[in-house]
C-alpha positions as CSV (number, residue, x, y, z in Angstrom):
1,X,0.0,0.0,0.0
2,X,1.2,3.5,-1.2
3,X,1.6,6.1,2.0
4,X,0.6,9.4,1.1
5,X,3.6,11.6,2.2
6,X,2.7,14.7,4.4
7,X,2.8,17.9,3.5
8,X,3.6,18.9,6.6
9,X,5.6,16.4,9.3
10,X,3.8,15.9,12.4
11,X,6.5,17.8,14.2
12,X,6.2,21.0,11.9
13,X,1.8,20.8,12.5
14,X,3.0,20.4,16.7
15,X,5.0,23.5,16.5
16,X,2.3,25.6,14.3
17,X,-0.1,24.5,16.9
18,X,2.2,25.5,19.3
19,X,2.5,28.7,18.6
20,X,-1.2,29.3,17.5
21,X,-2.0,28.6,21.4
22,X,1.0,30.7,22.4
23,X,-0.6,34.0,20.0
24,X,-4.2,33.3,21.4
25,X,-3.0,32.7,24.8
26,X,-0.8,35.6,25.3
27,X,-3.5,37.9,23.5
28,X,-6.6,36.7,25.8
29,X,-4.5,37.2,28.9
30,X,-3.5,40.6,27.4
31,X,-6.8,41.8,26.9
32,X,-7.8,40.7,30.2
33,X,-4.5,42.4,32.1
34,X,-3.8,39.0,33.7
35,X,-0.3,39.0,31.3
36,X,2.5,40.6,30.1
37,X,4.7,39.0,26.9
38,X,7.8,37.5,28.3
39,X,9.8,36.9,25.5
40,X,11.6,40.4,24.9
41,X,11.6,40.3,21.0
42,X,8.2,39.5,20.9
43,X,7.6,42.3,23.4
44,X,9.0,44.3,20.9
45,X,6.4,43.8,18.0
46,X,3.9,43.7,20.5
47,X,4.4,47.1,21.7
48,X,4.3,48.4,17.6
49,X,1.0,46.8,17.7
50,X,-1.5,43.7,17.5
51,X,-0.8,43.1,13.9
52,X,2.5,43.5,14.5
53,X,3.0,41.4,16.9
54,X,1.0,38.6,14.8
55,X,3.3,39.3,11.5
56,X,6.2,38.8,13.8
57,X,4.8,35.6,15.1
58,X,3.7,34.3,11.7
59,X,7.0,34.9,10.0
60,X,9.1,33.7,13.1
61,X,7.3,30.2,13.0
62,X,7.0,30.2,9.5
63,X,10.5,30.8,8.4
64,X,11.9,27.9,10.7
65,X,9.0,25.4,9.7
66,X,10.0,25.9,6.0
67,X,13.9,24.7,6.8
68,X,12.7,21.9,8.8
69,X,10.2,20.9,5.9
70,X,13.5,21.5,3.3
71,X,15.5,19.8,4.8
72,X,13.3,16.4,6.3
73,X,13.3,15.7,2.9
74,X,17.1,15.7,2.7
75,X,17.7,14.3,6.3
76,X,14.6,13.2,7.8
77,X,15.8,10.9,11.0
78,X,18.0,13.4,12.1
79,X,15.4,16.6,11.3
80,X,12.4,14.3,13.0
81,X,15.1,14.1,16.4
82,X,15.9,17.6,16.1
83,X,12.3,19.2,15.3
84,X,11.3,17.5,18.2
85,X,14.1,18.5,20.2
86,X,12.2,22.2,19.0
87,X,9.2,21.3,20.2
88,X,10.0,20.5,23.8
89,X,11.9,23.6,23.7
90,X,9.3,25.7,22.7
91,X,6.2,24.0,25.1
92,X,9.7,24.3,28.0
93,X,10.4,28.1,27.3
94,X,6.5,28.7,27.4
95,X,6.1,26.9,30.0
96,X,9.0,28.3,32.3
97,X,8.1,32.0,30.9
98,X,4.3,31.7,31.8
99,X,5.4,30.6,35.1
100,X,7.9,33.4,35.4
101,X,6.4,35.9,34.5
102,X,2.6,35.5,34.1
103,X,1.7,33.4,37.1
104,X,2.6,35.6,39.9
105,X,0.4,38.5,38.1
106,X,-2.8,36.7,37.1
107,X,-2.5,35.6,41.4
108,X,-2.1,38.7,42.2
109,X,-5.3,40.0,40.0
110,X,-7.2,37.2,41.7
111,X,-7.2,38.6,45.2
112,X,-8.9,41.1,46.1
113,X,-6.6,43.2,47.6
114,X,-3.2,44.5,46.4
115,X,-1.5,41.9,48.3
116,X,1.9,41.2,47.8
117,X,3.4,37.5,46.2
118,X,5.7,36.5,48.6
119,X,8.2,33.7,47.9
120,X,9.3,31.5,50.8
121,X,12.9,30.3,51.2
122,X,13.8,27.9,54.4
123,X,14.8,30.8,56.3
124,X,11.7,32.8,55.8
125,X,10.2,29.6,57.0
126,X,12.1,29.3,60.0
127,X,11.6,32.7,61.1
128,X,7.8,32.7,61.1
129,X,7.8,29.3,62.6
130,X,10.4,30.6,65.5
131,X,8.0,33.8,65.9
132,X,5.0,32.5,65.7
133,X,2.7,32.3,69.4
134,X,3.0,28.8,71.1
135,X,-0.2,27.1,71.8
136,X,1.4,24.6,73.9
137,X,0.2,24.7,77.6
């Protein structure tokens, strides 16, 4: 049986994907303040506009998807390994950016006061434990 070759490898459609969630992601939370864009270039574009900011984003997935689809053909184990290697890069950098950066902000717009985020280290820990009131009697 003939397999129909792809147009697209799987790997290039993950990373489209990818960064179709990552546009419509960033731009809900923007609307709703809940965000800022961590990535500094696209902060860039993103501050000459929406549509700039989605050009940017078009032709900065699209010009790295048309290598990898160039050059599958040429080399496609080691493009497969290393398109993959792309993706997990992509969904990691996201992932530690959104955590970074856009976590601590959309927590703070949940509460209802202007509370502050405060991170905890051991000795932050053991000071409150050391001050806090004993209840033993």
């Amino acid at each position: 049986m003939h397999r129909m070759r792809l147009w697209l490898s799987v790997e290039s459609w993950a990373i489209m994907l990818i960064c179709i969630a990552d546009l419509l992601t960033t731009l809900v939370f923007l609307k709703h303040g809940m965000a800022e864009e961590g990535n500094p270039v696209m902060k860039f574009y993103l501050d000459q506009g929406v549509w700039a900011f989605i050009a940017a984003k078009a032709l900065l997935v699209l010009g790295p998807l048309t290598v990898i689809e160039w050059a599958r053909r040429r080399r496609p184990i080691t493009v497969r390994w290393l398109a993959r290697g792309a993706v997990a890069g992509y969904v990691g950098i996201y992932a530690s950016l959104f955590l970074h950066v856009n976590v601590p902000r959309i927590m703070a717009s949940d509460s209802n006061s202007t509370a502050e985020i405060v991170v905890l280290n051991e000795e932050s820990v053991d000071d409150m434990l050391h001050r806090a009131p004993s209840h033993r009697d």
